[in-house]
C-alpha positions in Angstrom: 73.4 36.1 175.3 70.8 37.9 176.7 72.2 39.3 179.7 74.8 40.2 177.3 72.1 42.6 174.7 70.5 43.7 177.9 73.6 45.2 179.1 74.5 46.2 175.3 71.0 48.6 175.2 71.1 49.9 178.7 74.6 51.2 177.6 73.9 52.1 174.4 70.7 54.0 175.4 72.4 56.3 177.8 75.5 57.2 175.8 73.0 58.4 173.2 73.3 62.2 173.3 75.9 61.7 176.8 78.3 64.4 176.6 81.1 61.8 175.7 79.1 61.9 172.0 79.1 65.4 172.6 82.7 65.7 172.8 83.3 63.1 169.9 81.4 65.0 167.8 83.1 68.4 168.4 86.6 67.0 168.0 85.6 65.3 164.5 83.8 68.5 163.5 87.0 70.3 163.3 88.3 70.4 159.4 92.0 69.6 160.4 90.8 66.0 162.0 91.2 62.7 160.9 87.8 61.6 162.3 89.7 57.9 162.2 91.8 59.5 164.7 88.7 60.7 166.7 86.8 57.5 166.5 89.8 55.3 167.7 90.0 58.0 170.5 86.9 58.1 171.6 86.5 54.1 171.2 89.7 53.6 173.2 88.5 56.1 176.1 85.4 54.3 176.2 86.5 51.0 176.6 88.9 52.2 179.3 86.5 53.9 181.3 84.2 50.6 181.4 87.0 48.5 182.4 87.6 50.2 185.2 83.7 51.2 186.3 84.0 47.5 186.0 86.7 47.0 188.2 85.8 49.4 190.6 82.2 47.9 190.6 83.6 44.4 191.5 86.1 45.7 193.8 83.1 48.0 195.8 80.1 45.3 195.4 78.9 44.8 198.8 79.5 48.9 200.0 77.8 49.6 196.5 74.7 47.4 197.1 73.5 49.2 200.4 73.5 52.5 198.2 71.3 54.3 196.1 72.9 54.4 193.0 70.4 55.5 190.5 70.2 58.8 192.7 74.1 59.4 193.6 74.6 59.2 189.5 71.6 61.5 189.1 72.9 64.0 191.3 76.7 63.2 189.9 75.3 64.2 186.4 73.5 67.3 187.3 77.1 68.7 189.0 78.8 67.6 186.0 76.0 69.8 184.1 76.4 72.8 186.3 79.9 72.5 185.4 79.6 72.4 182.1 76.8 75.6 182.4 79.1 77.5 184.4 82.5 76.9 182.1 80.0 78.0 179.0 79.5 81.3 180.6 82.7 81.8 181.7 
C-alpha cells in the first residue's frame, strides 16, 4: 500500500498545473459543454496514456535503465513548451 500512495503523489504532483489540466479546463470552460462529458474524457485519456507508459515501460526496462530519464523528460517538456509558445504566436 505504500508503494501504491507513493506512486499515487508523485503522479498526482506532476499533473498538478500539467498542460493535460490545462486542456481539461479549457474544454469544460466552454458554456455549450457537458463538463461530465469533459471529465469522462479527460479521465479516459489519462488512464489510456498510463497504460501504455506502462506498457512501454515494461516492454523498454533494461534499455530505459542505462538512460537518464529525469533529463530526456526535462528536455521532452521544454520542446513540448516551445511548441505550445510558438502555436500561441502563430
Amino acid at each position: 500500500m505504500e508503494r501504491y500512495l507513493i506512486i499515487f503523489a508523485a503522479i498526482f504532483l506532476a499533473e498538478l498545473g500539467d498542460k493535460t489540466q490545462i486542456a481539461t479546463l479549457a474544454f469544460s470552460a466552454k458554456e455549450e459543454v457537458n463538463r461530465w462529458y469533459v471529465f469522462a474524457a479527460s479521465a479516459a485519456a489519462l488512464v489510456l496514456s498510463s497504460a501504455l507508459a506502462v506498457l512501454l515501460g515494461q516492454a523498454a526496462q533494461g534499455w530505459l535503465a542505462k538512460l537518464p530519464l529525469s533529463l530526456i523528460a526535462g528536455v521532452i517538456f521544454i520542446v513540448l513548451g516551445l511548441f505550445s509558445i510558438w502555436d500561441y504566436f502563430r
